[in-house]
N, C-alpha and C positions, 0 to 999 in steps of 0.2 A: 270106698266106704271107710271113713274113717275108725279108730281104735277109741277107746274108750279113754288114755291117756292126753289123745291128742282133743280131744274132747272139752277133758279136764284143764287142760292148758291153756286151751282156748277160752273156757268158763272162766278161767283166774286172771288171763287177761284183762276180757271185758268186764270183771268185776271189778278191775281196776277203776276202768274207764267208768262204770258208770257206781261208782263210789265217787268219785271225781262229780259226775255230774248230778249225783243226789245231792249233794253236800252245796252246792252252787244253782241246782235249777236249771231252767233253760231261761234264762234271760234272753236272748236274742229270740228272732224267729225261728221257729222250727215245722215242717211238713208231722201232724199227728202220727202218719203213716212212718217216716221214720223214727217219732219216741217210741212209738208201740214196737217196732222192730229190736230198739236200743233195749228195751224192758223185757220183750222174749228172750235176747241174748243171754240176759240175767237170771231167766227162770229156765236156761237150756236143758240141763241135768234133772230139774225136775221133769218136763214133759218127755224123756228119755229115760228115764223110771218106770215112769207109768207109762212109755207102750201109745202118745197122745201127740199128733196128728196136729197143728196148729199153722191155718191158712190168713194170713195178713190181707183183706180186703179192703183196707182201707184209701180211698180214691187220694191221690196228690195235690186236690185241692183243698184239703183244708188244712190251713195254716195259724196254728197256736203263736203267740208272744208272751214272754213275760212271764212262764211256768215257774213257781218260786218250790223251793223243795218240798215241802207239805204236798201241793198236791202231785209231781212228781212220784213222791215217795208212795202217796195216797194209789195211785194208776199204778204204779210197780205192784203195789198188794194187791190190787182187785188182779190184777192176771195173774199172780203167781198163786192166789185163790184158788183160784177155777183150774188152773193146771195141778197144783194139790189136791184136788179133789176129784179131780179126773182119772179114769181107768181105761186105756184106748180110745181114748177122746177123738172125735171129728170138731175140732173146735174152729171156729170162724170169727174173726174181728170185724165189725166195719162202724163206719162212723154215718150221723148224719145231721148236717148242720142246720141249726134252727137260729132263727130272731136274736132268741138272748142267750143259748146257751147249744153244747154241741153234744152231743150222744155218743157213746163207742158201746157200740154192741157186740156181749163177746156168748156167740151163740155154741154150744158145746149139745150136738147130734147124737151124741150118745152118753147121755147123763147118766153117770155109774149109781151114785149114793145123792142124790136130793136132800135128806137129811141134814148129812154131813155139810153140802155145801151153801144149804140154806143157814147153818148154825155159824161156819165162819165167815160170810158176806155178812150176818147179822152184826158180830162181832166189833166189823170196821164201819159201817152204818152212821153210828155217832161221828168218828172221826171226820167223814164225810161233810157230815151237817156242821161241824163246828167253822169247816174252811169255806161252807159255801158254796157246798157238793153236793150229788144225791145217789147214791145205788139203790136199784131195785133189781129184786131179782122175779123173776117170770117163767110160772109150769116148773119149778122145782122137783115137781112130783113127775112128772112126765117125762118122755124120752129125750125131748131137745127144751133143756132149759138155757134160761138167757139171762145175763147181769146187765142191766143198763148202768152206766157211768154217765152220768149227766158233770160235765164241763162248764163252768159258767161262761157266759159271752164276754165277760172283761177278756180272757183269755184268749179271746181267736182274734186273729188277725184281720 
């Protein structure tokens, strides 16, 4: 088990790294499944706060190009969202690839405050639509609410 220091250390590293990579995008190829990975690293301390549980189901086949920082930065907030707003969360990622655009589902089993997390998914909503995004969030009211992140298809590989 690791200490709460070595934690922190670890959190300032990869905060390095993906400062580095907000600030730059992912131009090359990348598996979704490891950006989502790269942006839990980011929001580690918080779901470590609250006590929340977060399972990366996203399959290795789908593969993004060309993530420019906007929406990078846009998918860093929608998870660090929902882990903010989480209270012992069962939360689950996955993805799933459509025609013209690609989904990440981040389903959270044990929805603490609806409220709360309907008013800050609200919040980045706009930011969303101006890049060419969409969130929607689903059963906010209820025990397993869900944020859908719609991806556009220029982006997948």
């Amino acid at each position: 088990m690791k200490n709460q220091t070595t934690i922190f250390f670890e959190k300032a590293h990869n905060l390095n790294l993906m400062e580095r990579q907000l600030n730059t995008g992912y131009a090359g190829r990348i598996q979704l499944r490891q950006l989502v990975n790269d942006l839990l690293n980011n929001s580690l301390a918080t779901a470590i706060q609250n006590h929340s549980d977060v399972v990366n189901e996203v399959g290795e086949g789908v593969v993004l190009q060309g993530m420019d920082t906007q929406m990078v930065n846009l998918l860093n907030e929608v998870i660090f969202t929902v882990l903010n707003n989480s209270k012992r969360g069962d939360i689950h990622i996955r993805s799933e690839r459509y025609k013209d655009h690609v989904e990440l589902r981040i389903i959270d089993k044990s929805n603490y405050n609806g409220y709360s997390l309907s008013f800050s998914i609200g919040a980045i909503m706009p930011d969303a639509s101006r890049i060419g995004s969409d969130i929607m969030l689903m059963n906010n009211q209820q025990r397993e609410a869900t944020v859908i992140f719609s991806i556009p298809g220029s982006f997948a590989a």
